[in-house]
Structure formats: C-alpha cells, structure tokens
C-alpha positions in Angstrom: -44.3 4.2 5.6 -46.3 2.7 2.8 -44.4 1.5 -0.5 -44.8 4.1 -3.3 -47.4 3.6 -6.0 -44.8 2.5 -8.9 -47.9 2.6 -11.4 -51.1 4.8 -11.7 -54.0 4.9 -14.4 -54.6 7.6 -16.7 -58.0 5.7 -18.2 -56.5 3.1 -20.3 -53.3 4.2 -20.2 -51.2 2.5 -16.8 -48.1 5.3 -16.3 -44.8 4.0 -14.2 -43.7 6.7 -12.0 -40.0 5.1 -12.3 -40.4 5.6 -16.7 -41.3 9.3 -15.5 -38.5 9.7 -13.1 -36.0 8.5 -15.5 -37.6 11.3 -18.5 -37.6 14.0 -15.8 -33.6 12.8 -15.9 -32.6 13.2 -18.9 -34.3 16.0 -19.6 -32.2 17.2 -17.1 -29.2 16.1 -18.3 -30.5 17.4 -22.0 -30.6 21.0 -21.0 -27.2 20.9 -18.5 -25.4 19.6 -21.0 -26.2 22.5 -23.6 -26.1 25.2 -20.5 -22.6 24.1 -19.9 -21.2 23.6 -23.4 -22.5 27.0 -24.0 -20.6 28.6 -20.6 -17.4 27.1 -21.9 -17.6 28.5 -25.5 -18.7 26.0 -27.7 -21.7 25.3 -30.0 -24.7 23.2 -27.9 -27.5 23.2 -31.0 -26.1 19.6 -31.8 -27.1 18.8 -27.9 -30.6 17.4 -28.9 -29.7 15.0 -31.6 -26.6 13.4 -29.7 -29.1 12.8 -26.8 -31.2 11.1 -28.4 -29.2 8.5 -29.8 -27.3 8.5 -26.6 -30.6 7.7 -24.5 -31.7 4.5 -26.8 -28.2 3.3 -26.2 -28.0 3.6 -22.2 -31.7 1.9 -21.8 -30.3 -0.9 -24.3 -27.0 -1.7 -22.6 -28.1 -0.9 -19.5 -31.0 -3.2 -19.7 -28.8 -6.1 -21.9 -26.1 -6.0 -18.9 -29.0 -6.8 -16.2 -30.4 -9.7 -18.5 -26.7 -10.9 -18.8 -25.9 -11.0 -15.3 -29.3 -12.4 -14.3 -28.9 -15.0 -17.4 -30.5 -18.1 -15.4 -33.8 -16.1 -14.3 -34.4 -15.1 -17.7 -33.5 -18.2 -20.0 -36.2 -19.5 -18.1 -38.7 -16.2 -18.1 -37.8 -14.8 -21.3 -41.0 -12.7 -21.6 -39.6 -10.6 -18.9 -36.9 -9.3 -21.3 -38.3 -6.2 -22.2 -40.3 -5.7 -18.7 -37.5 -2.8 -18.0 -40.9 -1.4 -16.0 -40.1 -3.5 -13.6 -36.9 -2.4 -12.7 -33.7 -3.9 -14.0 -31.4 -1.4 -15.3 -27.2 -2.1 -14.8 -25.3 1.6 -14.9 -21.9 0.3 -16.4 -23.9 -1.3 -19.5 -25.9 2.0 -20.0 -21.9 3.8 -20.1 -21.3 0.6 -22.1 -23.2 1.4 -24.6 -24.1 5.1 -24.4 -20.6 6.7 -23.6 -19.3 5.1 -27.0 -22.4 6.9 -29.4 -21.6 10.3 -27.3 -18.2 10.2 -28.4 -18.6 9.3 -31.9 -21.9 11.6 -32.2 -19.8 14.3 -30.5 -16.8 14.2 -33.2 -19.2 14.2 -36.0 -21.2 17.1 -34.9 -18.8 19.4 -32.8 -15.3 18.3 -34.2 -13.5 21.6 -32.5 -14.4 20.0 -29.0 -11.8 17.2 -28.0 -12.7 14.0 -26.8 -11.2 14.2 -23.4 -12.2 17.6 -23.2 -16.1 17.0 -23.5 -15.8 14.2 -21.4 -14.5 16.6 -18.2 -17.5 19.1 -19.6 -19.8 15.8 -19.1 -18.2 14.3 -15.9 -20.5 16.8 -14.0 -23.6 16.1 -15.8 -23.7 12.5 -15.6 -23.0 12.3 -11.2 -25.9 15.1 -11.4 -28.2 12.8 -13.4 -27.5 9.9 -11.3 -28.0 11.9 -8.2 -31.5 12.9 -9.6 -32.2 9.0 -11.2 -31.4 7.9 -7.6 -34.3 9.5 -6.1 -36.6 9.7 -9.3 -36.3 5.9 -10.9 -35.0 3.3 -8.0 -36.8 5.1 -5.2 -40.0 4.9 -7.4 -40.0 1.2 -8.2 -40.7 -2.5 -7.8 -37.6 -3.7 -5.7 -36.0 -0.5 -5.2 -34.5 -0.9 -1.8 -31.0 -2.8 -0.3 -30.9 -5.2 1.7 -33.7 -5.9 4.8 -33.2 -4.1 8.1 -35.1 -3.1 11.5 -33.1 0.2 11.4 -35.8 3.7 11.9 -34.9 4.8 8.4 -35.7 1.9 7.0 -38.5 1.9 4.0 -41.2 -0.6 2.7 -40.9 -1.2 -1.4 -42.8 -2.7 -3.5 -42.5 -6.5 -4.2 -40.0 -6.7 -1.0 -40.8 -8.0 2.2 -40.1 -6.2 5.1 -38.5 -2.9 5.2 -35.3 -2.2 3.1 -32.3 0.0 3.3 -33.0 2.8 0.8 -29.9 2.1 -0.7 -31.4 4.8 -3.9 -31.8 7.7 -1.0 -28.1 7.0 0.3 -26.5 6.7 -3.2 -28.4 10.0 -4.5 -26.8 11.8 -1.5 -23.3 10.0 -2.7 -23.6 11.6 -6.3 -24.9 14.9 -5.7 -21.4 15.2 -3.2 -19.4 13.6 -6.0 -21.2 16.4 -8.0 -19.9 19.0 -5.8 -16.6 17.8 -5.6 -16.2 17.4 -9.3 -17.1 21.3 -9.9 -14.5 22.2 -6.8 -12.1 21.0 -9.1 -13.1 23.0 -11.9 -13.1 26.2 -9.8 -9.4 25.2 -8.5 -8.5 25.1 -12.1 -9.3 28.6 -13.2 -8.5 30.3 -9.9 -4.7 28.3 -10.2 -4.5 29.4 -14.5 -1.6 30.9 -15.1 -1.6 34.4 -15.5 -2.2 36.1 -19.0 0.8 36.4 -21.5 1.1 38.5 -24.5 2.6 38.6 -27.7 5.7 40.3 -29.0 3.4 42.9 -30.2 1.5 43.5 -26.9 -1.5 41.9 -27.9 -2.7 38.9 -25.7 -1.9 35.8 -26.5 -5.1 33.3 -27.1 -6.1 31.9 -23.0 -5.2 28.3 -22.6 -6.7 25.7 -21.2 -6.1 23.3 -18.2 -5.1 20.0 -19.3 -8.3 17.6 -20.0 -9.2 14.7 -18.5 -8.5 15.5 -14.5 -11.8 16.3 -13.8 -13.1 13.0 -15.6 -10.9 11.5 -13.7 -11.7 13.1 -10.3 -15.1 11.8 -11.1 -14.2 7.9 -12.7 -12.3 7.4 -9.3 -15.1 9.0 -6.5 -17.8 7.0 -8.7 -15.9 3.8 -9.3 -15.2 3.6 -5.0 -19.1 4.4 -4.8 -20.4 1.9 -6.6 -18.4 -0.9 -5.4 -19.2 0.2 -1.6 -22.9 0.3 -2.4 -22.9 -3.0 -3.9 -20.6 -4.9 -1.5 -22.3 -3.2 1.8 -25.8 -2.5 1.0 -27.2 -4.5 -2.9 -25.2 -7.4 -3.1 -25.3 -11.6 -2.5 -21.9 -13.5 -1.8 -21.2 -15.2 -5.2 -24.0 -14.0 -7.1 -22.3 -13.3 -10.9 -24.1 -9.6 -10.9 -23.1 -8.3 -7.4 -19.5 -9.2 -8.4 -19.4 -7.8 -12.0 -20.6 -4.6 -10.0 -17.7 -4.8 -7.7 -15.6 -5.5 -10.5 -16.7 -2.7 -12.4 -16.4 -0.3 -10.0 -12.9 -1.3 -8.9 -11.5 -1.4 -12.1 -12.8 2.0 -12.9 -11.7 3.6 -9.8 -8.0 2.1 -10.7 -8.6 3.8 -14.5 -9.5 7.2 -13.1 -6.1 7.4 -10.7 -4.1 6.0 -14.1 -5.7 9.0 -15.5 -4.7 11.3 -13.4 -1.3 10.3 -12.7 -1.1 10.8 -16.4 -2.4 14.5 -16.3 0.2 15.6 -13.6 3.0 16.3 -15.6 1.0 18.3 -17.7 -1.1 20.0 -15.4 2.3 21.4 -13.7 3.5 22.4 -17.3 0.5 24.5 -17.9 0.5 26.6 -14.1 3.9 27.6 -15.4 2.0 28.7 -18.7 3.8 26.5 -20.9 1.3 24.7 -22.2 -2.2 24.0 -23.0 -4.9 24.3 -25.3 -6.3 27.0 -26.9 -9.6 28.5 -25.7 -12.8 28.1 -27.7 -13.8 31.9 -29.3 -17.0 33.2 -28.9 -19.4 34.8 -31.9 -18.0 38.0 -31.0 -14.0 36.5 -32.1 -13.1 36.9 -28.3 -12.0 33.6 -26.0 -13.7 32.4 -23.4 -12.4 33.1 -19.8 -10.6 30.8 -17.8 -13.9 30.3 -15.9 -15.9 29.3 -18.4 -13.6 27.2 -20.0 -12.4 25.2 -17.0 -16.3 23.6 -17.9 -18.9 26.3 -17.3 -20.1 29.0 -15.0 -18.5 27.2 -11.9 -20.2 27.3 -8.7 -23.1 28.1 -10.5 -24.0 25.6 -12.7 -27.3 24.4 -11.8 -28.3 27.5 -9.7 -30.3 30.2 -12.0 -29.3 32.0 -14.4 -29.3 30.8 -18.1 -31.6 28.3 -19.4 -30.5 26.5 -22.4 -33.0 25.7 -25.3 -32.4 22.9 -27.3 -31.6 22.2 -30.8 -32.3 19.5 -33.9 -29.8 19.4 -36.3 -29.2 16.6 -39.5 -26.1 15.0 -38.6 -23.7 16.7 -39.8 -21.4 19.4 -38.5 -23.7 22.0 -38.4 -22.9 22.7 -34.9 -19.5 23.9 -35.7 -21.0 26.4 -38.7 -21.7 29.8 -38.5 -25.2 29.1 -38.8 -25.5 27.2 -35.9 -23.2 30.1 -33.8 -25.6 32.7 -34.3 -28.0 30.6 -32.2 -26.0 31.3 -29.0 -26.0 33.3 -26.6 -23.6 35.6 -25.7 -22.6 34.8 -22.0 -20.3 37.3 -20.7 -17.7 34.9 -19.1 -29.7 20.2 -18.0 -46.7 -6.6 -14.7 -48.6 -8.0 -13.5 -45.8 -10.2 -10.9 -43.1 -8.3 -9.4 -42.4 -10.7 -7.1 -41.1 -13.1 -9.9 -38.5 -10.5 -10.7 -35.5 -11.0 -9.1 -34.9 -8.5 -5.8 -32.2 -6.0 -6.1 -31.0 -8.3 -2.7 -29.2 -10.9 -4.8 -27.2 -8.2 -6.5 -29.2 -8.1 -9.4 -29.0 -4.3 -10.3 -32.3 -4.6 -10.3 -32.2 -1.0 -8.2 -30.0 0.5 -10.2 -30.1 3.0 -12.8 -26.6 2.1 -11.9 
C-alpha cells in the first residue's frame, strides 16, 4: 500500500490532509462537548469561546514540548519551528497548556459547574478526540508510522523507509476502547445512585450527584498505561530524551489517576448510602436533572443520534450561567519541502503523535 498523499493542491493553495484531520477533530470535540454539558443540565452556549482559546493553547504546547524534546535537531534547523505541517505534535504539552485555559475559561464562564466535575464531563470527550486524531492527523502525515517491520499489516508513510507499524491505527483502536470504558463507568454510576429521598414534607429532596473525579480518573490511569506502552513498544529509541519524557509522562499520570481514585472511594461509598453528594444541576423548567444525565450525559448514547448541539459565542463573561443564555437550551427529557530532514517518529520524537 502506497503512502497517503499528506498534501494536495487547490490552485495555489497546498492543503495538508493531517491540518484537515486535526479541524475535523475538534470540531468534534466542539459539538460533544456542548451535547454532553447539555444532557447533564448545565449551560453549553459558553462551549464555542472556551474552545477556542483552548485549541491555540494545545497546538502551542503541544508543538513547544516536541521542539523541547527534539532541542538538538532544531537549534540547528530553527526554521523548522513552526513547520507543525510536518508532523511534530507532543499530547502531554497540548494538556500542558490547554487543560489549564479550560479550567480557568470554564470557572469564568460556567461558575455553577465544578472543576472536578467538568473534568469527568470531558474525560470522555478528550479519549474520543484522540481516537478520531489517531486515524485523522498521524495516519495522514509525513512520519506517521512506529517502528519498521515485515509484518502483513505493516504500512508505507511518507518520508519513512520501508513499511512501519501503524502505531496511529493501533492507538486509535486503544482510545476509542478507553472511550467505551470511561462511559461504562458513567452508566454504573446512575444505575448504583442511591434511591430517591424526600423531605419531611414529602416533597423530594434535590437528586445528588456521584462524587467527581472517578471517571477522570478511570480515564488518567487507562490513558497514562497507553501511552507509555505505545512509546516503549512501538515509537520509541533507548535513551532518546523524548521517548523517555513520554514514558515518564505516562507513568506518572497513570500513578495520579489511581491516587485519584483511591481518594474518591470513601466518598463514593458515602454517597450509595445517600449520605452525600452534590446537588443536581436544574433545568429551565426548575426540575433536576436525572441521575442519568447527570452521571455525564445520555450514557450509552452519547455519540449515537439523537441531539445535535449548536454552538454558541459569548463575551467572556458569565453569560453562560444567565437566564439569557438558559433559554437557548434545549429541553432534554432526562462533539516542506524536506521531510526527510525532520526527525522520524522512530527516535521517539512524538513526531506521530497528536499525543
């Protein structure tokens, strides 16, 4: 099998089908993100303006990591800096950098939604992005593959020689089950909530929530275990600085998420016994969302029909959180010219990854 063209012309204009794979991405994530803060109760017209701060700062840090780890190559080329058309994109400086602005934009626009509690509604989104990157950026690039090999499912790349494990093929089918997994665990939340109580009055009382954080954790230690395997069997050089930060990385996430959830035990058993928890968003119509919904959007459904979520501009402030910006919702009843001088994704470079 031939490489795939990583370039075409439209007249003048030269198109990179890896800077298309990576806008087909985030739109993506874009209008997921809004279809799932919506599910779970909460304003998503802010969704458009976080994203695209967000986006500049994942291509910066993503970009600023390679260069780092690659530091020799590009003291020496430094015109190839910018070439990010080339390939060269590092996953844990794009969450350097971008996970950061989403938190702060997030408080600023939407300050009813916890921190820990939009990062579980994200967890989801991002291992779906990557899963979709994987086989619309890497695959579609100079220097996409892994390491060489004579195996039948190996695959011919641009500026490599030889055919190449297609390390962005394997690592797409590793997210997308990640994915999976991450919205079993929402689904095991609401079916295990606690049943409803109800006031001294008879009225209900207000639905809580499962403790935040287990599902972002879930995620922090599948992902973290992923990315060191991929880099260690399949991307990486003995001794080369960016293989190992990689490893690094991924370990010391991996060891984060299981602190995480270690923490969220005690709590999580507190809350099955219904005594405790947070209090469930409200919808327009003044009545809580379902457990369901809340435990982080239709679960089982999430990027299966149904729904579509437009977007929204807002001016900075909290106009997410205003009446105004409710009344937008919907009502649910519960998105070079020399590659070869660039160096190969073979020393460990990243230079496959939209990590």
């Amino acid at each position: 099998m031939r490489p795939v063209p990583v370039a075409f012309h439209v007249w003048f204009l030269e198109v990179h089908t890896y800077g298309i794979g990576l806008a087909l991405t985030f739109w993506f994530g874009l209008r997921y993100t809004e279809r799932r803060l919506r599910n779970a109760g909460y304003p998503w017209q802010w969704v458009t303006g976080m994203f695209v701060w967000v986006i500049v700062a994942a291509i910066v840090g993503a970009r600023a990591l390679h260069v780092v780890s690659n530091l020799s190559f590009y003291v020496h080329n430094p015109g190839q800096i910018a070439a990010i058309w080339q390939g060269g994109l590092s996953s844990f400086g794009g969450l350097l950098f971008a996970v950061p602005v989403a938190i702060v934009s997030a408080r600023r626009r939407c300050p009813q939604l916890a921190t820990m509690r939009f990062a579980d509604l994200m967890a989801p989104v991002l291992m779906a992005c990557w899963g979709i990157g994987r086989l619309l950026g890497p695959q579609l690039m100079v220097a996409g593959g892994g390491h060489p090999t004579n195996q039948w499912f190996g695959m011919y790349y641009a500026g490599q020689v030889g055919k190449r494990l297609p390390v962005p093929i394997f690592q797409a089918v590793e997210d997308f089950a990640i994915f999976g997994i991450l919205l079993l665990v929402e689904r095991w939340l609401s079916t295990n909530a606690p049943p409803p109580a109800t006031g001294e009055d008879g009225t209900p009382a207000p639905t809580l929530l499962p403790p935040s954080g287990i599902v972002l954790g879930v995620g922090m230690v599948l992902w973290g275990i992923e990315r060191f395997l991929d880099e260690h069997l399949w991307l990486g050089e003995d001794g080369h600085l960016g293989s190992l930060l990689v490893q690094l990385a991924g370990s010391a996430l991996a060891v984060a998420g299981v602190i995480l959830l270690i923490s969220r035990f005690g709590p999580l058993q507190r809350w099955r016994r219904g005594e405790g928890g947070d209090p469930a968003p409200v919808h327009p119509d003044g009545v809580a969302a379902p457990p369901s919904e809340v435990a982080g959007g239709d679960v089982g459904g999430d990027v299966g029909g149904g729904r579509g979520g437009g977007g929204g501009t807002d001016d900075g402030g909290t106009e997410g959180a205003s009446a105004e910006a409710l009344t937008g919702m919907e009502q649910a009843s519960p998105a070079p010219d020399s590659p070869a001088q660039v160096p190969s994704t073979t020393t460990g470079s990243g230079l496959a990854d939209l990590e």
